[in-house]
C-alpha positions in Angstrom: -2.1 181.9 -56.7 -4.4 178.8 -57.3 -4.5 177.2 -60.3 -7.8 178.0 -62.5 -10.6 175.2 -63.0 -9.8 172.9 -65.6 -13.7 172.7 -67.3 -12.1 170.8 -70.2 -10.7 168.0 -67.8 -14.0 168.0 -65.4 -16.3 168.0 -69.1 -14.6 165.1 -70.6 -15.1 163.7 -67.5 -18.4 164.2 -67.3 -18.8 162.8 -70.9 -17.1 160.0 -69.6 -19.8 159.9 -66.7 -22.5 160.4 -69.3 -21.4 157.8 -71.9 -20.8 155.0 -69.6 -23.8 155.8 -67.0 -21.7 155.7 -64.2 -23.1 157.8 -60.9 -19.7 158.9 -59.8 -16.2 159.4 -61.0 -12.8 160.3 -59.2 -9.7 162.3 -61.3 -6.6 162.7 -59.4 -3.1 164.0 -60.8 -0.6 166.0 -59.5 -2.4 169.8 -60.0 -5.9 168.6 -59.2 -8.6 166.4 -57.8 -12.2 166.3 -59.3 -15.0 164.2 -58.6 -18.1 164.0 -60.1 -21.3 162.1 -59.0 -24.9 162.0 -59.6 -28.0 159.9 -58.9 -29.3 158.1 -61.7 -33.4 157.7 -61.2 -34.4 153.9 -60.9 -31.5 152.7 -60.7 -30.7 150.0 -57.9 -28.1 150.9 -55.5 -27.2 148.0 -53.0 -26.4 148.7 -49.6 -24.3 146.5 -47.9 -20.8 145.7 -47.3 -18.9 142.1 -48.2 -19.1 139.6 -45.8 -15.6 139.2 -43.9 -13.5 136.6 -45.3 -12.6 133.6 -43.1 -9.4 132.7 -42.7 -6.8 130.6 -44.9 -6.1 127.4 -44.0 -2.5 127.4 -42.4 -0.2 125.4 -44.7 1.7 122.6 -43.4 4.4 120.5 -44.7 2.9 116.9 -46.2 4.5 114.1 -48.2 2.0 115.2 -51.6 3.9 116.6 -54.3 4.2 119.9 -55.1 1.6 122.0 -57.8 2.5 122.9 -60.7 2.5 126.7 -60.7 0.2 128.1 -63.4 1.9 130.7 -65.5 -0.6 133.8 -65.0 -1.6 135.8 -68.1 -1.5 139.1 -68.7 -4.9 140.5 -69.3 -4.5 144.4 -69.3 -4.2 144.8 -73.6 -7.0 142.1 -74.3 -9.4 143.6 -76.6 -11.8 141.5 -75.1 -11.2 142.5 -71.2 -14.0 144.3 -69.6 -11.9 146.7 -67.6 -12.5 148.8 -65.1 -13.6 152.2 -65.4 -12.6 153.7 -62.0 -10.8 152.9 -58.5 -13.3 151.2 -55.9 -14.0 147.8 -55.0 -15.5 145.2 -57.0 -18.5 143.4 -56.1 -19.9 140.0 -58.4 -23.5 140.3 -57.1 -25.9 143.0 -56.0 -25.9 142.0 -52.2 -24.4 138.9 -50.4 -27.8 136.6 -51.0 -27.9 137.0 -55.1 -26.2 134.7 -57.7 -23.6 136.8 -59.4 -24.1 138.9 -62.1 -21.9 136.1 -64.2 -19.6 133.3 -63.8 -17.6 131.6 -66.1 -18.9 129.6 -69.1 -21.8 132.3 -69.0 -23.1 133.7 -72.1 -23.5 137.8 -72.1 -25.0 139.8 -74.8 -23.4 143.8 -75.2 -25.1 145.8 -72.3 -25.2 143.3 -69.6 -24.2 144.2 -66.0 -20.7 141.4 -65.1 -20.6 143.5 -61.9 -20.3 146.8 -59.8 -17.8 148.8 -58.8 -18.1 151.0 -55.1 -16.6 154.4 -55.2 -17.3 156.9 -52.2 -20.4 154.8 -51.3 -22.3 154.5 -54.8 -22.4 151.3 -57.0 -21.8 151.8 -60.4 -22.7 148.5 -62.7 -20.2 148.0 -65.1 -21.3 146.8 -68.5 -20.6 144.6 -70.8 -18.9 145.8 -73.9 -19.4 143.1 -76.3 -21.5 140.0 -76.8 -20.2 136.3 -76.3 -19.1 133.7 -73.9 -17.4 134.4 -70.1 -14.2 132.8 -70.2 -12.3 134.1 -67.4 -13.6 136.4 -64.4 -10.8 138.0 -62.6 -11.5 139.9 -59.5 -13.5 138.3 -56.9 -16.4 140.4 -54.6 -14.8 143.3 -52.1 -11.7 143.2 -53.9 -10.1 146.5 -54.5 -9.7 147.6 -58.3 -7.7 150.1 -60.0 -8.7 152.0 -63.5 -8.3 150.0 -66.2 -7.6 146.7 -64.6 -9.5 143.9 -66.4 -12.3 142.6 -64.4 -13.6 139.7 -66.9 -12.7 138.3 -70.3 -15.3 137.6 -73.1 -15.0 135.5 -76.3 
């Protein structure tokens, strides 16, 4: 027998669409899979793909000293993380010719797109959530992003 619709999962969901003014929205766990999506009138959707990435430099063994390796910090319970609100990939600029959206040392005010996230071919701008200063951006443009990871810090 298959399992009946879960309207209280897909309506939070779409509350969570609604709220955040996202045009689409993936739910997977392990009795169902919803996605939600809608057009959003006016709104600017870019159309293009990132830019492939050259190629690293190969290492190669020199007389210089060795860096210092930088202790990474953990960013996923920051209160002031702007975090992502689905899986897709991240992109700092509406196509490959702007500036992006922000860049450290920037000054945002609550509201302001810091970038977009592609799910299933939509861009969805992610906002924002508080006013102040861009002190760390974290993800860099076609980067894949999970939900919830933190995507820029503001102070």
């Amino acid at each position: 027998m298959a399992n009946p619709i879960d309207t209280k999962t897909i309506s939070k969901l779409a509350e969570i669409l609604d709220k955040n003014q996202l045009t689409g929205l993936n739910y997977e766990d392990e009795n169902c899979k919803i996605s939600l999506s809608r057009e959003l009138n006016g709104s600017f959707v870019p159309t293009y793909a990132p830019a492939p990435m050259a190629a690293a430099p190969v290492a190669t063994a020199s007389a210089a000293p060795a860096e210092e390796v930088k202790e990474e910090i953990d960013y996923s319970n920051s209160p002031n993380a702007v975090k992502s609100p689905m899986v897709g990939v991240v992109y700092l600029s509406s196509n490959p010719n702007s500036p992006t959206y922000v860049k450290e040392g920037d000054t945002v005010v609550a509201g302001d797109t810091v970038c977009l996230i592609e799910a299933m071919k939509t861009f969805n701008p992610v906002k924002a959530h508080q006013s102040g200063r861009v002190v760390k951006v974290l993800v860099e443009t076609g980067e894949p992003v999970e939900y919830g990871q933190p995507l820029v810090i503001i102070e």
